[in-house]
C-alpha positions as CSV (number, residue, x, y, z in Angstrom):
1,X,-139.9,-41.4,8.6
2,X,-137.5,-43.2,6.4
3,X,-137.0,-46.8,4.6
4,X,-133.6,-47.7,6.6
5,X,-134.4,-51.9,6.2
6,X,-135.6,-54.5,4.1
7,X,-139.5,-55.1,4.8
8,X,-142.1,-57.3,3.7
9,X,-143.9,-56.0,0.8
10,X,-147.5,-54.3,1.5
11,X,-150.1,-54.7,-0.4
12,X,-152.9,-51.9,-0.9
13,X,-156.1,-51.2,-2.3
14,X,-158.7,-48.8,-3.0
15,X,-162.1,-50.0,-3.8
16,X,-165.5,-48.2,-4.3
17,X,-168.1,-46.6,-6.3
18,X,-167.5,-45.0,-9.5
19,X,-166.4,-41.1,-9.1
20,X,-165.0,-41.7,-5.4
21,X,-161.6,-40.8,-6.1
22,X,-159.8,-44.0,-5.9
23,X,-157.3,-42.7,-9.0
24,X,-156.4,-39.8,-7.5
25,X,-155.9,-41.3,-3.6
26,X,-153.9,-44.1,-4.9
27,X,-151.7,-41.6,-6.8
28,X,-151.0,-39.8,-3.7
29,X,-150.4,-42.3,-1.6
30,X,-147.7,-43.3,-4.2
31,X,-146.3,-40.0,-4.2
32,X,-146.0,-40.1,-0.4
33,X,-144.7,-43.4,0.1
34,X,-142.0,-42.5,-2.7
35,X,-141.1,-39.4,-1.1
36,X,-140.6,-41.3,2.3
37,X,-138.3,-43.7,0.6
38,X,-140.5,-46.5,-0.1
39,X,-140.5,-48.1,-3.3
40,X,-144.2,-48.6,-4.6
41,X,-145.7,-49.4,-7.5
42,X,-148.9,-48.3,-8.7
43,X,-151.5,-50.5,-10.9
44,X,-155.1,-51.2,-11.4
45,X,-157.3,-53.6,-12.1
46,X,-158.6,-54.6,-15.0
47,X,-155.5,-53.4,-16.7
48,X,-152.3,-54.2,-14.5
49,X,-149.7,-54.6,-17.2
50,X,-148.9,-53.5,-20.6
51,X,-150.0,-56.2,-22.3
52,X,-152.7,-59.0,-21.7
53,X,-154.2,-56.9,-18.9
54,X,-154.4,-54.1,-21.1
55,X,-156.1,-55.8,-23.8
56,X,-159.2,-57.2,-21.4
57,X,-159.5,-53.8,-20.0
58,X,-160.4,-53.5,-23.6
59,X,-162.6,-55.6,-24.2
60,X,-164.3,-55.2,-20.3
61,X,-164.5,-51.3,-21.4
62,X,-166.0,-51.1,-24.7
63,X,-168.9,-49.5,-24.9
64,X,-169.6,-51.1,-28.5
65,X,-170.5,-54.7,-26.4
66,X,-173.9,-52.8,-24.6
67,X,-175.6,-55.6,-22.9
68,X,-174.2,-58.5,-25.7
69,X,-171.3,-59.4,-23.1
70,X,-172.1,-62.8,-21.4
71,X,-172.4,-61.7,-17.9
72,X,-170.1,-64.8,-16.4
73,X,-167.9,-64.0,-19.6
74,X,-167.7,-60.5,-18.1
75,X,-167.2,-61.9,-14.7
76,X,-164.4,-64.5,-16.2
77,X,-162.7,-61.7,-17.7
78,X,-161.9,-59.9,-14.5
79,X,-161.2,-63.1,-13.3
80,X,-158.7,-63.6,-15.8
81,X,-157.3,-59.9,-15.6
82,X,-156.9,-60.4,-11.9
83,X,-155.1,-63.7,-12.7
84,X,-152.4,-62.3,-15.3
85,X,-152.0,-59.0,-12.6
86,X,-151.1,-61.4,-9.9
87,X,-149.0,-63.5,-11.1
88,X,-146.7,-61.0,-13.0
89,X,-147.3,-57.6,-11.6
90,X,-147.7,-57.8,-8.0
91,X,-147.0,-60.8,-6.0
92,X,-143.3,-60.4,-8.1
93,X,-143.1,-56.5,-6.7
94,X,-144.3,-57.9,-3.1
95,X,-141.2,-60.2,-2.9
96,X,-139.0,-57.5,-3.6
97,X,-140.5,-55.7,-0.5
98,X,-141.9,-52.7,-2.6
99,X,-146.0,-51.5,-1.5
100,X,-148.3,-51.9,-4.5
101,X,-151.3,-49.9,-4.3
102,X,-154.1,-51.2,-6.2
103,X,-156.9,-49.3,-7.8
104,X,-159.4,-52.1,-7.6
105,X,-159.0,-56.0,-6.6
106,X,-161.3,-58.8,-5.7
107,X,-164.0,-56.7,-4.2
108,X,-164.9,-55.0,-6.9
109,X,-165.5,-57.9,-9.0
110,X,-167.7,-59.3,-6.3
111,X,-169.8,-56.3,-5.9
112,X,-170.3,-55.2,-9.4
113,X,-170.4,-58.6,-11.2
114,X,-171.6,-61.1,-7.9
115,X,-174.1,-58.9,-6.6
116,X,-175.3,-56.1,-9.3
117,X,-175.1,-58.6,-12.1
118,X,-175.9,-61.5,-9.7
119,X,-173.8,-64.0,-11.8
120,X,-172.8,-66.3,-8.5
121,X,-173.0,-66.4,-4.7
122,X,-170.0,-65.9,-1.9
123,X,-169.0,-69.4,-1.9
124,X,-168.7,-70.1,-5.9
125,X,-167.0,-66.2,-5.8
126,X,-164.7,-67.4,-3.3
127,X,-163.6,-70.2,-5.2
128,X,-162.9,-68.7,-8.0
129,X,-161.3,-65.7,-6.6
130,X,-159.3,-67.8,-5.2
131,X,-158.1,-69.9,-7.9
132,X,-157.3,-66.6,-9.9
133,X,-155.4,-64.3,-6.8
134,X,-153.6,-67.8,-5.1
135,X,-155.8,-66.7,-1.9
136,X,-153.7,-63.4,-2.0
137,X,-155.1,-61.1,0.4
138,X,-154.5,-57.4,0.0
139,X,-152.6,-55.9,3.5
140,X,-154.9,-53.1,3.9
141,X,-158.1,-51.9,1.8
142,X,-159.7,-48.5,1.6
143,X,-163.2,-48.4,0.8
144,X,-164.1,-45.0,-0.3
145,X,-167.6,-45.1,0.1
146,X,-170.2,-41.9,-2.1
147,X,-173.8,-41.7,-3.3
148,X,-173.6,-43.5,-7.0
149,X,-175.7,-40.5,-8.1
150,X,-172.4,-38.1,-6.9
151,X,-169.6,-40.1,-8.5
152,X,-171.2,-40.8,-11.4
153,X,-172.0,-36.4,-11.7
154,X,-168.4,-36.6,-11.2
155,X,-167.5,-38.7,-13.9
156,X,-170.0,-37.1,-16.4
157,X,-168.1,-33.5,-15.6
158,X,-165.0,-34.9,-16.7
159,X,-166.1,-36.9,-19.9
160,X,-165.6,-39.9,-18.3
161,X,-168.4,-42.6,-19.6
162,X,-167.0,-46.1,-20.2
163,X,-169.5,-49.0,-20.5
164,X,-170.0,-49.4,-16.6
165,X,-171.0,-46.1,-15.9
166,X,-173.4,-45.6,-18.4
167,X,-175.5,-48.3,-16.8
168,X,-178.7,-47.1,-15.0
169,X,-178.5,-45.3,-11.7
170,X,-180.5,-48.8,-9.7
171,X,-177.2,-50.6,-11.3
172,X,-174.8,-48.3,-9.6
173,X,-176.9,-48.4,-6.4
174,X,-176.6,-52.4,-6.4
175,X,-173.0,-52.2,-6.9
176,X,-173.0,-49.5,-3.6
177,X,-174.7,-52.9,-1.3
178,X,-172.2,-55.3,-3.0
179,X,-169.4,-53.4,-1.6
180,X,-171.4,-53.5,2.5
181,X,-171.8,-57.2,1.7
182,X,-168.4,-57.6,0.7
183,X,-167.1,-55.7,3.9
184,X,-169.8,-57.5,6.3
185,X,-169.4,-61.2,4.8
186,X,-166.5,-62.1,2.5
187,X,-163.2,-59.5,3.6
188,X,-160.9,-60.4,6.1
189,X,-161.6,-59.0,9.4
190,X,-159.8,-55.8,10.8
191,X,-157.6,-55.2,7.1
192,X,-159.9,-52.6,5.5
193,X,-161.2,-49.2,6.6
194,X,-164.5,-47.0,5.2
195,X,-163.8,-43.6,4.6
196,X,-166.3,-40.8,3.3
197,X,-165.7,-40.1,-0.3
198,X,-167.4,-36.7,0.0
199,X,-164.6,-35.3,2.2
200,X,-161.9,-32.9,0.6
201,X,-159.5,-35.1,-1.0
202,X,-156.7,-33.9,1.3
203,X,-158.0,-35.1,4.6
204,X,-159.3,-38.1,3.0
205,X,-155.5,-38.1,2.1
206,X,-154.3,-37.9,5.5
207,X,-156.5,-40.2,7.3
208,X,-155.1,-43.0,5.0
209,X,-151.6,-41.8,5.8
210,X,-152.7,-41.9,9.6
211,X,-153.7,-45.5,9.4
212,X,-150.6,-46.7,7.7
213,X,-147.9,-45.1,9.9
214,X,-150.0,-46.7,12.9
215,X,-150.3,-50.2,11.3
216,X,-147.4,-50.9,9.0
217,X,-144.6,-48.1,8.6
């Protein structure tokens, strides 16, 4: 498999739990599609550039704002990050024709700050959403479903306790049914796929490199 022409860029991204693995698939798909020829970049959300995404990832991440965040401030923040990512970082790399692979995008915010925070319903999310991306739509997403109570274990073993995942275990669990209300009600039919997050990371690995040489390379 090689990169012999000019494509459209694909856009890619992995959404789920804490502690699925969405890091480390995203890096290896990166690593893949580099080695094929393919020119990808690889970002996350909040956080996509140096510089105003980094600094609300901040201020989303600091455990020294506890529970005095505004919630629709929080949700406005993402918003905002997703905004700034957009418009600089990834619809220019899609006009180039390079694959971005996301860690995170729009259904994250719906399922932790929509549904677990219950800040607004699918047609105000929509709305806004919209306004922020420009109704950009990723090409494929990857939901790597776990049981919160195993990625957040996970997370814990590896010191990794920002202000999300130190909320309760019921918190992480509500996040869990955002995501199957995201996938049932608001993403675009037939342009995600569900994979187990419990499976060695290697097969989960290749079934994501199955489904993109069958659909897009």
């Amino acid at each position: 498999m090689a990169a012999t022409k000019k494509r459209k860029g694909l856009f890619l991204v992995f959404e789920g739990c804490e502690g699925v693995g969405k890091t480390t698939q995203a890096k290896l798909l990166r690593d893949w599609l580099t080695s094929n020829g393919y020119k990808s970049v690889l970002t996350k959300e909040p956080g996509g550039d140096e510089g105003i995404c980094s600094d609300i990832r901040k201020i989303l991440l600091n455990e020294k704002y506890g529970k005095s965040m505004d919630y629709v401030a929080e949700f406005l923040l993402f918003e905002s990050d997703r905004a700034q990512h957009v418009g600089k970082i990834i619809k220019p790399a899609l006009e180039m024709g390079h694959t971005v692979i996301s860690d995170r995008y729009s259904a994250g915010t719906f399922a932790y700050q929509c549904v677990a925070r219950k800040v607004c319903d699918i047609p105000e999310f929509r709305t806004i959403d919209n306004f922020a991306t420009r109704k950009l739509e990723p090409s494929h997403i990857f939901w790597m479903d776990l049981d919160p109570a195993i990625g957040l274990k996970r997370n814990v073993a590896i010191g990794k306790r920002d202000r999300f995942e130190k909320e309760k275990l019921s918190f992480h669990q509500a996040v869990r049914r955002g995501y199957e209300e995201y996938f049932e009600y608001v993403a675009p039919r037939n342009r995600w796929t569900k994979l187990d997050a419990s499976l060695p990371i290697d097969e989960i690995h290749w079934k994501i490199r199955e489904i993109l040489e069958k659909r897009f390379l």
